[in-house]
Structure formats: C-alpha cells, structure tokens
C-alpha positions as CSV (number, residue, x, y, z in Angstrom):
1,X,80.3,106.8,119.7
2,X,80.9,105.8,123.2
3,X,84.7,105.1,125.2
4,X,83.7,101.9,126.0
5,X,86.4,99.4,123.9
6,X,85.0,95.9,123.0
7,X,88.1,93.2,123.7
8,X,88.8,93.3,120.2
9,X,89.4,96.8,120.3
10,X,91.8,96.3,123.2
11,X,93.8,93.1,121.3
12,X,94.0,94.9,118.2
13,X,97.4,95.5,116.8
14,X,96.4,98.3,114.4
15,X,98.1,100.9,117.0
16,X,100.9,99.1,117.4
17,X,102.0,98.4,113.7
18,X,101.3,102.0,112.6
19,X,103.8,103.1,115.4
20,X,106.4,100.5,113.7
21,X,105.3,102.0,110.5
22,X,106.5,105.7,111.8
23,X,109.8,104.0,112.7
24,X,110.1,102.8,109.4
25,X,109.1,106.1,107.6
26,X,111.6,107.7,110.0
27,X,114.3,105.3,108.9
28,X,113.4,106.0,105.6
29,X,113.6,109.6,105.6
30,X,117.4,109.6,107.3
31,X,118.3,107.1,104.3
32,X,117.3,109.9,101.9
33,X,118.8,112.5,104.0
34,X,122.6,110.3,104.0
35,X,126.1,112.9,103.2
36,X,129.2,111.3,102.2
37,X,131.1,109.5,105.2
38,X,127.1,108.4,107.2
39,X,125.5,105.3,108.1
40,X,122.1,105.2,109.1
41,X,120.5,101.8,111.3
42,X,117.5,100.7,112.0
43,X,116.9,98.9,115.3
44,X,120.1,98.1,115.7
45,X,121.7,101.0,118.5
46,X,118.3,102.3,118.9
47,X,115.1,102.9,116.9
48,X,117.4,105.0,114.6
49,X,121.0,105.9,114.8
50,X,123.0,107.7,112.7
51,X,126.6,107.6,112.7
52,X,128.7,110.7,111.6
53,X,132.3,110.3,109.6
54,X,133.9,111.1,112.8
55,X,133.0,108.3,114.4
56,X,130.4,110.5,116.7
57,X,126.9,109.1,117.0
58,X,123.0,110.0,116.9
59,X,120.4,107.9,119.4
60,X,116.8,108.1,118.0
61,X,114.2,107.1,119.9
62,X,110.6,107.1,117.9
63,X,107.4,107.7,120.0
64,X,104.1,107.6,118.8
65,X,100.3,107.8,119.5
66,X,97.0,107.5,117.4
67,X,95.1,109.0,120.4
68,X,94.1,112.9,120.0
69,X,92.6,115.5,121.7
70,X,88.9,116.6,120.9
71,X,90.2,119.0,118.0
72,X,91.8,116.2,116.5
73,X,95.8,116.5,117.4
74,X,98.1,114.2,119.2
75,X,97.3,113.7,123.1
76,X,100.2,115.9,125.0
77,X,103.1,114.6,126.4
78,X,103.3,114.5,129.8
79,X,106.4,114.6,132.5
80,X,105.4,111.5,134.0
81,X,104.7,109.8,130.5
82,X,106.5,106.5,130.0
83,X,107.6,107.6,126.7
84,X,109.4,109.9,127.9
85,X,110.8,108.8,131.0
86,X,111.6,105.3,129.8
87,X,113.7,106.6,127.2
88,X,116.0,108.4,129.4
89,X,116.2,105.1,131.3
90,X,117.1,103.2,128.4
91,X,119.7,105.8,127.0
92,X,121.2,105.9,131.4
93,X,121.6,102.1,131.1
94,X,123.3,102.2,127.5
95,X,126.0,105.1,128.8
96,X,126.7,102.8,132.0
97,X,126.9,99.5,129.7
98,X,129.5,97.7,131.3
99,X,129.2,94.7,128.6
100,X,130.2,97.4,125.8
101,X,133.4,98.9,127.5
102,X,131.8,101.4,129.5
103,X,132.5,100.5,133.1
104,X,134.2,103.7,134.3
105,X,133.2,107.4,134.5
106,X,136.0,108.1,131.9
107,X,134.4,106.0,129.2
108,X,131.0,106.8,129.9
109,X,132.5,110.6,129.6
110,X,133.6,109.8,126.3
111,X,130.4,107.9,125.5
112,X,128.2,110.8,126.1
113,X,130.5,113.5,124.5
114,X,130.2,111.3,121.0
115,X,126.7,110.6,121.0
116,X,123.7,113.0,120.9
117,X,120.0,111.6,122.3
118,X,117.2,112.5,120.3
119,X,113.9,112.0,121.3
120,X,111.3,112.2,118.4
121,X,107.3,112.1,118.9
122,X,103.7,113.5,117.4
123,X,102.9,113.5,120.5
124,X,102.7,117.6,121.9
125,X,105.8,118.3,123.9
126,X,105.3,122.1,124.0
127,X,103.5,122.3,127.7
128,X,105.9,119.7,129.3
129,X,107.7,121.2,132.3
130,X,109.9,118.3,132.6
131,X,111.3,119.0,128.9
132,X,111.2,122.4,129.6
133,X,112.9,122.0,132.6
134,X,116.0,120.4,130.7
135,X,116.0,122.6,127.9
136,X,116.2,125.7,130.8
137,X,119.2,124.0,132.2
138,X,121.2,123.6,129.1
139,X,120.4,127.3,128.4
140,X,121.2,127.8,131.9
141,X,118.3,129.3,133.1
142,X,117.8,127.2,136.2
143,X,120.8,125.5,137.6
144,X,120.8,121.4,137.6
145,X,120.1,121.4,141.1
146,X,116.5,123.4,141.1
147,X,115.8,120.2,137.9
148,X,116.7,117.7,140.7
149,X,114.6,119.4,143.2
150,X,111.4,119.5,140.6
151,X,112.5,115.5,140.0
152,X,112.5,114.5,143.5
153,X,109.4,116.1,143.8
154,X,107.9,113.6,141.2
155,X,109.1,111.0,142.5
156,X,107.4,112.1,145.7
157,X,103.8,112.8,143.7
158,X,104.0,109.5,141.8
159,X,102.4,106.0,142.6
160,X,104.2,104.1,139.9
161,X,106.9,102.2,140.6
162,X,108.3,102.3,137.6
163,X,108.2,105.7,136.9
164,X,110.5,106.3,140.4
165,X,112.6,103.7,138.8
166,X,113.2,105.6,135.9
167,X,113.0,109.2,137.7
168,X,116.0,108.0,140.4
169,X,118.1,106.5,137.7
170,X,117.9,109.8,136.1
171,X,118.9,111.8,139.6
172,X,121.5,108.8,140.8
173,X,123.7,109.7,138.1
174,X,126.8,111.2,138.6
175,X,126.7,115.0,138.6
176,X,129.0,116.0,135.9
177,X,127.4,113.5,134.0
178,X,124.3,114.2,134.5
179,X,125.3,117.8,133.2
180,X,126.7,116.6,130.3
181,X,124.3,114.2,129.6
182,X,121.2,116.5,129.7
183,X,123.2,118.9,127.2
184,X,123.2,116.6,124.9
185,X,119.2,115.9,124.8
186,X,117.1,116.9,121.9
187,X,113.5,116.8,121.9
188,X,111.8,116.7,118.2
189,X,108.2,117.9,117.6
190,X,107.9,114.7,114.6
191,X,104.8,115.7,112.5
192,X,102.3,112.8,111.8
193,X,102.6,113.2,107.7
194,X,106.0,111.6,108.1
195,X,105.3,110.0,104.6
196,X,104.6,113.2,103.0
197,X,108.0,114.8,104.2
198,X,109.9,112.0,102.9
199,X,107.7,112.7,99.1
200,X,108.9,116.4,99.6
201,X,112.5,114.7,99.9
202,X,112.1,112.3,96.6
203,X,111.1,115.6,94.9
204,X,113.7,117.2,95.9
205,X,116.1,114.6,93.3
206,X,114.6,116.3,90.5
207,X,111.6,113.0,90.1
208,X,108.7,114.2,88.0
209,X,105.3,113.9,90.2
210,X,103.5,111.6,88.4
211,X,106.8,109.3,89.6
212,X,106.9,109.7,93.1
213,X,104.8,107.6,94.3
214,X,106.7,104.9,92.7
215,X,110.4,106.3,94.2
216,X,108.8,106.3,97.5
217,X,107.1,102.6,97.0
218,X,110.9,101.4,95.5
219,X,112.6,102.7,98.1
220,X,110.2,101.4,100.6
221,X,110.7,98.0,99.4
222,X,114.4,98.0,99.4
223,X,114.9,98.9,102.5
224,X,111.7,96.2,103.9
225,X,113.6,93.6,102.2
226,X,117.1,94.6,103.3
227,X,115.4,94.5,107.2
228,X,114.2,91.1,106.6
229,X,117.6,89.5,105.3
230,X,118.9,91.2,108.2
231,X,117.4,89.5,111.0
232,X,117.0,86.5,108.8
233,X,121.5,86.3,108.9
234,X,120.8,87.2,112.8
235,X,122.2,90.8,111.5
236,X,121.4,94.5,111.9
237,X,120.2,96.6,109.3
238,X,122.9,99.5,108.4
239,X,122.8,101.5,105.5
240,X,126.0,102.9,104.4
241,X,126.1,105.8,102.4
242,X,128.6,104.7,99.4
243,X,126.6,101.5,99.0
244,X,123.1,102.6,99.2
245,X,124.0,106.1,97.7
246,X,124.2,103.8,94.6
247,X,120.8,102.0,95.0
248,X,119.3,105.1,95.0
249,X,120.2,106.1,92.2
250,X,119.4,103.5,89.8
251,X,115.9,104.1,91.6
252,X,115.4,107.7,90.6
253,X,117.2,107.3,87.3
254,X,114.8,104.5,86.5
255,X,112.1,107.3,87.3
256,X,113.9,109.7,85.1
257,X,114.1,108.2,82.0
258,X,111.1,108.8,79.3
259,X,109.8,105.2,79.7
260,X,106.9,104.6,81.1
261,X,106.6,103.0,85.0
262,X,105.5,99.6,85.1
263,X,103.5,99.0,88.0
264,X,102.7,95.4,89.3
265,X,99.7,95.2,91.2
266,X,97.5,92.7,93.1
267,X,94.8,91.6,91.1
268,X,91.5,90.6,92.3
269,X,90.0,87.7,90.0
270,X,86.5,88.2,88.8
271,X,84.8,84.9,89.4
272,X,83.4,82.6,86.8
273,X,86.6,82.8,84.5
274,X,85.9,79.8,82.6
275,X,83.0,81.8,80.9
276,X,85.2,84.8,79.6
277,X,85.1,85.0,76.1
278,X,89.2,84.8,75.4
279,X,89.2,81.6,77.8
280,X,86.3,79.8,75.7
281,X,88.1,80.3,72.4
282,X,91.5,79.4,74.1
283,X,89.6,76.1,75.6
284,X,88.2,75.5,72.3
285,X,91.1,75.7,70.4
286,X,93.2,73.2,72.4
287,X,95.4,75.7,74.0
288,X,94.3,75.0,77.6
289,X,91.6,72.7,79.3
290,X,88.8,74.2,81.7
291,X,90.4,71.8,84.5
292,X,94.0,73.9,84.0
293,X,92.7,76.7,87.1
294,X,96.6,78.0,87.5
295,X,96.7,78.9,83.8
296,X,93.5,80.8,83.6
297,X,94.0,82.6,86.6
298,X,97.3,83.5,85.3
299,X,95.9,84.4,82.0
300,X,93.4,86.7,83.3
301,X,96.0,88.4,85.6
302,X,97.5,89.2,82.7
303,X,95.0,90.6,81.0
304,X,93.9,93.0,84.1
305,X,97.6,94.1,85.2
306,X,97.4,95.4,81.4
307,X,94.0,96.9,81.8
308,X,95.1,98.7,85.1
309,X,98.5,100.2,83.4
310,X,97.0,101.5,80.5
311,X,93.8,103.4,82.6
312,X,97.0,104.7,85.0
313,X,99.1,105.8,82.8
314,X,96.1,107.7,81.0
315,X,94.5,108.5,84.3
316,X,97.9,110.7,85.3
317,X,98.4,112.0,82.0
318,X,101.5,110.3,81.0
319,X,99.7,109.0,77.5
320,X,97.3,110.8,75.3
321,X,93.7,109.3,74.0
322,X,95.8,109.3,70.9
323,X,98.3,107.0,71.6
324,X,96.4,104.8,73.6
325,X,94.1,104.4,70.5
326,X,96.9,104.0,68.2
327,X,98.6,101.3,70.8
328,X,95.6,99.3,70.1
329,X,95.6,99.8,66.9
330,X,99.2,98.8,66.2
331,X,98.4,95.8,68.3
332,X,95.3,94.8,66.0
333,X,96.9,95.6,62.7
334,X,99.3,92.6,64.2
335,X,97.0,90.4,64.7
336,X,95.4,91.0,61.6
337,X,98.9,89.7,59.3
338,X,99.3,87.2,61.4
339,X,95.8,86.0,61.6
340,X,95.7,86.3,57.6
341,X,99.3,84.5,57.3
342,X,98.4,81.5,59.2
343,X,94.6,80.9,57.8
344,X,95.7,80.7,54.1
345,X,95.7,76.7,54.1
346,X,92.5,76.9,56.4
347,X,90.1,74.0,54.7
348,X,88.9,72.1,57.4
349,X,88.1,72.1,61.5
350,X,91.2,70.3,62.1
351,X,93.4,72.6,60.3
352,X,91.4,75.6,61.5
353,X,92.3,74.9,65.1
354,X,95.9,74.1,64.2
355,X,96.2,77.6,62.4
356,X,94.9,79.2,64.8
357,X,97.5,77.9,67.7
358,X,100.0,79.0,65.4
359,X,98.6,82.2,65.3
360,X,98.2,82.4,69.0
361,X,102.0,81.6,69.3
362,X,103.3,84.2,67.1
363,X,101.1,86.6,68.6
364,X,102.3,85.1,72.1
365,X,105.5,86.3,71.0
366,X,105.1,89.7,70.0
367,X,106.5,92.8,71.5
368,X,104.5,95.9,72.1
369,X,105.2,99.0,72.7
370,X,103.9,102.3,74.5
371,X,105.7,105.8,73.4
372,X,109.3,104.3,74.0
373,X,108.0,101.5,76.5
374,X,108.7,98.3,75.6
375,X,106.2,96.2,77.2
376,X,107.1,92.9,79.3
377,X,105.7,89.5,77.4
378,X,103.0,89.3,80.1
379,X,101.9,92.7,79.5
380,X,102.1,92.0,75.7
381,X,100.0,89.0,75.9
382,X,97.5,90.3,77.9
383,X,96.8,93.2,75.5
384,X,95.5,90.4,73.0
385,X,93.9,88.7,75.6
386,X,91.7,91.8,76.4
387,X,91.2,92.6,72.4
388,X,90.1,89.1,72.5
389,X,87.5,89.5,75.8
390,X,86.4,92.5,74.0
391,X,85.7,90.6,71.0
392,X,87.9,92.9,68.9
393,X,90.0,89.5,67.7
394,X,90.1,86.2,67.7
395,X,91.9,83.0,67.1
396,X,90.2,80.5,64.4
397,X,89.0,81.5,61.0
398,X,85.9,82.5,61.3
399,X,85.8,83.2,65.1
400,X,83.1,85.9,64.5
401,X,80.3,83.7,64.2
402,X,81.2,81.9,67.4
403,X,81.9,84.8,69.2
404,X,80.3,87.7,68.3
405,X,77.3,88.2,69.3
C-alpha cells in the first residue's frame, strides 16, 4: 500500500483517541496499583499523578504513537522529538509556577525535591542520547556541564523554533536546579499491551478467568463515569485510596461469588420483527398492537440479551449441556401448569384469548434460575419469548395449529 494519506486519513481522530485511550489504561492501572495513604488523578496535575502519604508527588506524562518501524514496533524516540522535549517544558513552567506559590528558588527547591517526573511512552527510548545523556549525569558519568554543551549544540543544529524554545528553557534554569531537577527524571519504556498488564493485575485479586474480562469492563466504567461527573461539576478526577479501595471491592467480590455474570449487551435488531412467531401470537392475543414499535423492539431485546447469556456462559464453560437443557426444561414444565391452570374454562375465542393473557402474566412474572442465578424479569421473560419463537410454547389453547408448522 502506498504513503500517500487521503484527507481523511489526515483528519481522522482514530490516532488521537487511542492515545487518550492509553492514558486512560494508564490511569487505570495506577487505580489498581493504590496502598493505603495514595491518591491517584487523572488530568488534573498532569496526565497522571500520584500522590504519596507524605504529601510527596508523582508527574506522569503519557506519550504515544501508532506509527512503527518496518518490523512492526513503535517508531524511536528521538532527542529532538516534541514528546519529549515539550514535556520537560511543561514540567520547567510548572516548578517556576508563580500563580501556585512558587515564585522563589526556595519553593521551587522544595517543589522539585517532593515531586518525581516520569515520562512514560511505547515509543523506543533505548538509542536516545539526550535520555541517555540525563541518565549519565545522574549516575555521574558526565558532569552537567558536558549535557549543556551537547544541548547548546542542539539548539545550534535545529530549525525549529519551538524546539530552541523548549531546549533553552531547559539550559536557562538555575544550575542547582537544574541538577536537582534532572535527578529526579524517570524515563519508562510503557509496553503497548497496557490493557493486558492491567488483566495480569485483576488476576492478581484472586478473580477466576472466565471473570476478568468483566472486572476490567466494571472497573473501566467506574472510573469513565467518575471522569465525566468530574468535568461535568467543573472538577478533577482524584481517586482516593479509602474510598475507591471500597468500590473495588464490591467489584471483585461480585466476580467472586458462584453466581453467574450478567452481561448487558448491545443488541442488534433483526428486521421484520412484526413477522416473528412470539410477536404474531402476542399481536393476536391483544397483548400489543403491530403499531406499538418501542414494545416489540423491547421484547425482542429481551429475548436476544437471553439468547447471548446463555451461548456465553456455555461458550466459557461456566454451565454444562446439562443444565442448560434442564433450565429449559424447568422453564417449560412452568409454562406447561400455568398454561393447563388458566385453559380449564377455555370454551370459546373470547375466553381463549383472555386465558391466555392470564397466562402470559403469570408467566411474565416468573423467576428463573441458572445454578444459583437468579435471573432479572427481563431475562426471565425473554426465555419464554424464545421458547415461544422456537415454537416450543405458546399462549392460547390450541396455539399449535396456528403456529406450528
């Protein structure tokens, strides 16, 4: 395929989102990771920041990149790269911050001696000699003077205005500073399968497989909703440990117990519905009109969500053929009383359809259950409605004949 982008390849916000994505995932995994006495925000000090019981605090800057190399890994990198450069501008103007109580060298002192800077990226930071430049002075391999030197010298080999921004920001700082500053730099290697690690994590709380898919989805959820009443109340999103120590919780305990998970799903509606067998006899019957669209679509979604569960739960191996079969039977042996119970006055068409309302409401009503599972009324009604589709049961008296065919 050839380099040549089409406009909409340009415009499109795929790259961007994913990298919001990673920040997310990053956030996510620092939640999980919590002791006693932490907080953990998200966009609020930085990408990330972490604050320690001491009061001491953790800057988090997330880079990322879909582009890769010909064998398929993240691009390198490089000394000059924005990424990187920017950042330490950014983190510069935040230890100078006058409007935060940082106007002299004392504070700023302080500032930097509190906070650690982390910079986190898939992007390959192993061949960058302006990293390695930094790390060599806080080993004290090279002295800060030979790094100033090498950064003057980038400044000279650059066109970019804002990269000799950024670069003599960097250099105009005061020296001890400076030195204090760089010593408190970290550099993180982040690998791509960010979601994975933060599985490994869920696992690590003792959640059977089958279930952690549906920790990590919980959690996910959570937290997106706890980011958008944040900036809905103009706020920023901090978790503290105590309070979200118990969320979690109730999440993996929920994932712990014998039941069986319950998983909502978006359901795509055949089309045609009018002309499914369950919503003729239900037409037929009085119980809705072809004109009620809501209904059936609600009906059907029912019916599906059910349908979906049941494969799933068999699908993983967390129900046998066994008890699905003898689910389905429990669920027609029900029908069957009830059926009987209400059609014992059946003599005419008029009763027959009032019967068989009757029956649909008792049946309506009816609990289910899968191993220790009690299912929600939804789920329960759309178990019949499927029997019913399949033309396993039906509602009037002799709704074979109709039916059947």
């Amino acid at each position: 395929m050839g380099e040549n982008k089409t406009r909409y390849d340009i415009t499109s916000a795929d790259t961007k989102i994913i990298g919001f994505d990673y920040q997310f995932f990053y956030f996510m995994k620092a939640v999980l990771s919590l002791k006693k006495g932490q907080s953990v925000g998200y966009e609020a000090k930085d990408d990330v920041h972490i604050t320690l019981p001491d009061g001491s605090l953790v800057l988090i800057q997330l880079k990322h990149t879909t582009q890769q190399t010909g064998d398929g890994k993240p691009i390198n990198l490089t000394e000059l790269d924005s990424d990187l450069l920017k950042t330490l501008y950014n983190w510069i103007l935040a230890i100078c911050d006058i409007n935060d109580g940082r106007a002299t060298i004392a504070s700023q002192h302080s500032f930097i001696k509190n906070t650690d800077f982390i910079l986190a990226t898939n992007k390959d930071i192993e061949q960058n000699k302006f990293i390695n430049n930094i790390i060599q002075v806080q080993n004290k391999t090279i002295k800060l003077e030979e790094l100033i030197l090498y950064i003057e010298g980038l400044i000279l080999q650059t066109d970019s205005a804002e990269s000799k921004k950024y670069l003599q920001q960097f250099i105009n700082m005061d020296r001890k500073l400076l030195k204090e500053f760089i010593n408190k730099l970290k550099f993180e290697n982040q690998a791509t399968r960010i979601s994975e690690e933060i599985k490994e994590l869920i696992a690590d709380y003792y959640i059977a497989e089958s279930r952690i898919n549906d920790v990590f989805n919980s959690l996910f959820s959570e937290l997106k909703l706890a980011h958008y009443e944040a900036v809905q109340q103009r706020e920023k999103l901090i978790v503290e440990y105590d309070y979200w120590h118990r969320k979690l919780i109730t999440i993996f305990e929920n994932n712990k117990k014998t039941t069986l998970p319950i998983r909502k799903v978006n359901i795509l509606l055949p089309d045609r519905l009018e002309e499914q067998t369950f919503i003729k006899e239900l037409i037929d019957i009085g119980d809705i009109n072809i004109l009620e669209i809501g209904q059936i679509e609600e009906f059907t979604s029912f019916m599906l969500e059910v349908e979906f569960n049941l494969k799933t739960w068999f699908d993983d191996g967390e129900i046998t053929k066994e008890e699905l079969d003898s689910f389905k039977e429990e669920a027609i042996l029900f029908w069957k009383n009830t059926h009987r119970a209400n059609h014992r006055t059946t003599c005419n068409i008029n009763l027959d359809k009032t019967n068989a309302l009757a029956c649909l409401d008792q049946i309506r009503a009816k609990v289910l259950t899968v191993q220790e599972t009690p299912l929600k009324i939804e789920f329960c009604n759309g178990t019949f409605y499927r029997l019913a589709n399949e033309n396993e049961i039906g509602w009037l008296k002799k709704w074979e004949d109709k039916y059947r065919k």
